[in-house]
Every structure is written in structure tokens, then in C-alpha cells.
N, C-alpha and C positions, 0 to 999 in steps of 0.2 A: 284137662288142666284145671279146668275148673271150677270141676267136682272137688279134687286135690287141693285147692288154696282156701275154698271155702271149709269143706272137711278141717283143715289146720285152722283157721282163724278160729271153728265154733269150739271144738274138740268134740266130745258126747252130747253135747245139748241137743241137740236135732242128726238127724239121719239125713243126708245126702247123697242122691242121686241120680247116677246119669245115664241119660241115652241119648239116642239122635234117630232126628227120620228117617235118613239113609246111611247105618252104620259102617263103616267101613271093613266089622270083622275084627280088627285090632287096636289098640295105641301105638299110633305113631312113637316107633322110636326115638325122634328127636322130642317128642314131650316130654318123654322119661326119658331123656336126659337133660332137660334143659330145666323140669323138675328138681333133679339131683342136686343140679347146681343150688336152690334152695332148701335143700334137707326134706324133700317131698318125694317121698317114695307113689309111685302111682304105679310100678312094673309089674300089679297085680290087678290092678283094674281092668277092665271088660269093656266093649263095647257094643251096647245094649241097645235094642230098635224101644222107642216108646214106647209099643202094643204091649210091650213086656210088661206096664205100671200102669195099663188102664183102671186094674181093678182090685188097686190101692190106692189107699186114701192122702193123697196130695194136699197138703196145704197149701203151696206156691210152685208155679213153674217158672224157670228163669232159662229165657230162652241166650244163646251169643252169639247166634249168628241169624243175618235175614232167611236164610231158608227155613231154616228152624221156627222162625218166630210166625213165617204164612204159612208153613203148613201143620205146626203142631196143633196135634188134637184137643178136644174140650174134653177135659176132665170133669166129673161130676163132682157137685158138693158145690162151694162157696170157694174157688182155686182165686189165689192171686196171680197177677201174670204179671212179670216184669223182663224188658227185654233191653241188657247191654249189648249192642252188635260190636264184635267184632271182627276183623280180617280172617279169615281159617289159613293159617299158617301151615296147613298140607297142600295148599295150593301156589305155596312158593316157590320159585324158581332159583336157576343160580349155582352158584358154588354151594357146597356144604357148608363152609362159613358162613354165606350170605342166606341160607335158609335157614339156616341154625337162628341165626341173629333175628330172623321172623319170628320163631321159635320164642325168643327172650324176649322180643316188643310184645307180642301179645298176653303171652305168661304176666309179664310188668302190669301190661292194662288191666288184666284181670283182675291180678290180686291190689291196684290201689282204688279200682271201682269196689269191689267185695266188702275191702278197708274201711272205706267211707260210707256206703251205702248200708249194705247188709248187718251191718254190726248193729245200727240205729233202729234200724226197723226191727228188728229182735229183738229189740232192749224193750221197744214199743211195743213188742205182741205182736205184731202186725203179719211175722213170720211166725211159725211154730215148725216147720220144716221144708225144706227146699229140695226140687230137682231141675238140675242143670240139663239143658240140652243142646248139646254142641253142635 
């Protein structure tokens, strides 16, 4: 998710992307749809282990979840590292509404941290490209 809100915030200005330490293999279907519900196609996206983008050139890692953030790898070069933690909404329980609805709180956190943060620090230089790691 978001790879996907940041991707729409920037448009082409920088490349975007993601992976995770312990991939799961797919997108959770309730991202892409809960996605949908903001005009954010993600039903094509991948889900990529880090080792995949060691040996590309990273400007910034943004890590969202604590696993993520102690066990991602040190990139080489001058990498920025920024970590918004939040909840992993595949680990919700519940009715399908009530997961769903995990789905949409974290999707929300996402994109009004991205919002605020990330637009500033671009504007700064400070980013030149990002990868998300979920």
C-alpha cells in the first residue's frame, strides 16, 4: 500500500519501490481493494524480498513496519533511512468487515504520513527516490 500512495502522491518524479524481509509471495487482497476504494490500482504489484534491490542504487529506504525497520539491510552509498511503523494489517483478525476496516486505518495512516512528510523532504532534495518496505 505504500509503495501505491506514495507512487500517486509523486507521479514520475522518482521511482518507487518495494519489498519486504519476509515476502509473503503476493498482495494481500484486501490491499487491493481497499486501495480501489481510493482510485489506486496496486492488482499489479509484486511482492519482492529486499536482496532483490541490493545492487541498486537507493537513495532512501522507508521502512512501515518494526520488522522491517531491525532487520533491513545497509544499502551502500549515502542511503537515507526513515521509519513510519505501522500496524501490518495482514495480521488482523475478525470478520471480513472488521479486517477490512484494518485495511482502511492503515491505508489512511499511510497516505496522511506520505502527505505531510515525504512531499517536504522532496521539495528539500533530501529524497531523490524511495523504497518502501513493508
Amino acid at each position: 500500500m505504500a509503495q501505491g500512495i506514495l507512487q500517486s502522491i509523486m507521479g514520475d518524479t522518482i521511482e518507487v519501490l518495494s519489498a519486504g524481509t519476509k515476502p509473503a509471495g503476493y498482495v494481500h487482497p484486501m490491499a487491493v481493494q481497499v486501495m480501489k476504494e481510493i482510485d489506486i490500482d496496486i492488482s499489479d504489484h509484486k511482492s519482492r524480498h529486499l536482496d532483490e534491490y541490493l545492487d541498486r542504487h537507493i537513495d532512501a529506504v522507508v521502512t512501515v513496519c518494526g520488522e522491517a525497520n531491525e532487520n533491513c539491510p545497509v544499502f551502500p552509498g549515502n542511503v537515507k533511512r526513515y521509519h513510519w511503523g505501522f500496524a501490518d494489517p495482514a495480521k488482523a483478525t475478525g470478520t471480513e468487515q472488521e479486517r477490512l476496516a484494518q485495511f482502511r486505518k492503515v491505508r489512511d495512516q499511510i497516505r496522511i504520513v506520505m502527505d505531510t512528510c515525504t512531499i517536504g523532504r522532496l521539495e528539500r532534495g533530501e529524497i531523490e527516490g524511495a523504497l518502501s518496505a513493508p
